[in-house]
N, C-alpha and C positions, 0 to 999 in steps of 0.2 A: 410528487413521488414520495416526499417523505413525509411525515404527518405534523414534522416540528418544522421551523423555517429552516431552510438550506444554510443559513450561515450559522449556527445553532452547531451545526456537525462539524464547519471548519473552523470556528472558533474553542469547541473543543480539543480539535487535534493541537491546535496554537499552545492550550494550557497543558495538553498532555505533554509536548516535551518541552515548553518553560518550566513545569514544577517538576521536571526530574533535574535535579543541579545539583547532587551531592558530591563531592570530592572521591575521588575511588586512588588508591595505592594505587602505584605502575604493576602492570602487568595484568589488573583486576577488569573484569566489565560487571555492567547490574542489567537485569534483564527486566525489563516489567512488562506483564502479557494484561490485555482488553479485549474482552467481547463485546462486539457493537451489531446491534439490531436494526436494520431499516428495513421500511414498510416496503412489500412488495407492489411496485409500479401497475399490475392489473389483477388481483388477487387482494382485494378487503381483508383485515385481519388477521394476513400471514406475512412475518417476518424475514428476511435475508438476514442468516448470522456469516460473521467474520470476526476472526479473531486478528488482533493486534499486536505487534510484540515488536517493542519499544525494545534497542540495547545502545548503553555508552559503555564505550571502553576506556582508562584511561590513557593518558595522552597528553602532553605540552598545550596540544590545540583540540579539546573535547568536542567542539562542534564538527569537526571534521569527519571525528569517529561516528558521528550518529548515526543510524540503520534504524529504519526501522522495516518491519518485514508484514504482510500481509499475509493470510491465510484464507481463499477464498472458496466455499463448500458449494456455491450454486450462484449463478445468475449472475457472469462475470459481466456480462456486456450490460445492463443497466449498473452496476456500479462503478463502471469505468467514468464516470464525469464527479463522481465523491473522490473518487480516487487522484485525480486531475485536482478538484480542488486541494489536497494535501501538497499534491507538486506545487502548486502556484504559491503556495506561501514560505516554500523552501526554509524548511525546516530540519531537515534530515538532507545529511550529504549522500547518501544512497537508500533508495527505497530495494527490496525486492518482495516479488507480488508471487504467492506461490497459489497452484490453483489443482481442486482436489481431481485426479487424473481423469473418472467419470462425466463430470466439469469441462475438462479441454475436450476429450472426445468429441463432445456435442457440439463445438462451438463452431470449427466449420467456415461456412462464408463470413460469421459475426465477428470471426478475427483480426478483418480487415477494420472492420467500425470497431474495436475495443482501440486497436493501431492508432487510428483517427482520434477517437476520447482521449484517448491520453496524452497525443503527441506534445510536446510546446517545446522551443527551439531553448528552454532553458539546461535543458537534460540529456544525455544521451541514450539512449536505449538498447539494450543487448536482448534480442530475443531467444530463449534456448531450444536446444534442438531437443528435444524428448523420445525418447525410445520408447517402443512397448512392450518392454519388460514391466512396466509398471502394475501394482493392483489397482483396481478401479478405487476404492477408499484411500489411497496414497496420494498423499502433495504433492506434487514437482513446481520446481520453479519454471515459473512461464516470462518474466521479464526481472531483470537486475537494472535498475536506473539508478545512472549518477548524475550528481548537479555538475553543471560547467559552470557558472557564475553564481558564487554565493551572493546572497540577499540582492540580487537584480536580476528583476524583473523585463523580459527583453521581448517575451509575448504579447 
């Protein structure tokens, strides 16, 4: 599916938020934003973009604060098992996946298998309910996950 090895993407995300360790004053958070390219699963030469966006806030316990947030423009349901690998390495005490509103329309019956990719008994899952008031170019958050067991692995 992707053109580099699969562990190549999750050993990235590994370094993406070990090398954010800075110290932040109370009350401060730092935001670092990533655009990441994978190869499209049946389309040669065409890319899936998503944007990244890494935040700590400060905090007694920093790893607790971590979030990091997804932004997905198209083709949620093949990258729900990339996304799955970033849960599996628990790294971030809550993910949330936001998906561009055009994006959820279509997805339909694929919601149930996005459900399935991603599930692991490590996390909780909040599905939200979306209104259509939305424009078709607008994000909504489509799931907020948090970790139930930091750094164990129970999948």
């Amino acid at each position: 599916m992707c053109n580099e090895p699969e562990d190549t993407h999750t050993v990235g995300m590994k370094r993406f938020s070990q090398n954010q360790t800075s110290t932040l004053p109370s009350g401060c958070r730092e935001e670092y934003k990533k655009i990441v390219y994978v190869s499209h699963p049946t389309i040669p030469d065409k890319k899936i973009k998503y944007r990244l966006c890494y935040t700590k806030s400060s905090g007694y316990e920093s790893e607790s604060n971590e979030v990091l947030r997804i932004e997905i423009s198209h083709d949620l349901e093949n990258l729900a098992h990339y996304i799955r690998k970033i849960l599996d390495y628990h790294r971030f005490k809550r993910l949330k996946i936001y998906v561009k509103y055009s994006e959820f329309l279509k997805l339909h019956k694929e919601i149930e298998k996005v459900n399935n990719d991603l599930f692991t008994c490590n996390y909780t899952f909040k599905f939200s309910f979306i209104p259509s008031s939305y424009k078709e170019e607008e994000y909504v958050l489509l799931y907020e996950i948090e970790g139930i067991k930091r750094g164990e692995h129970l999948g």
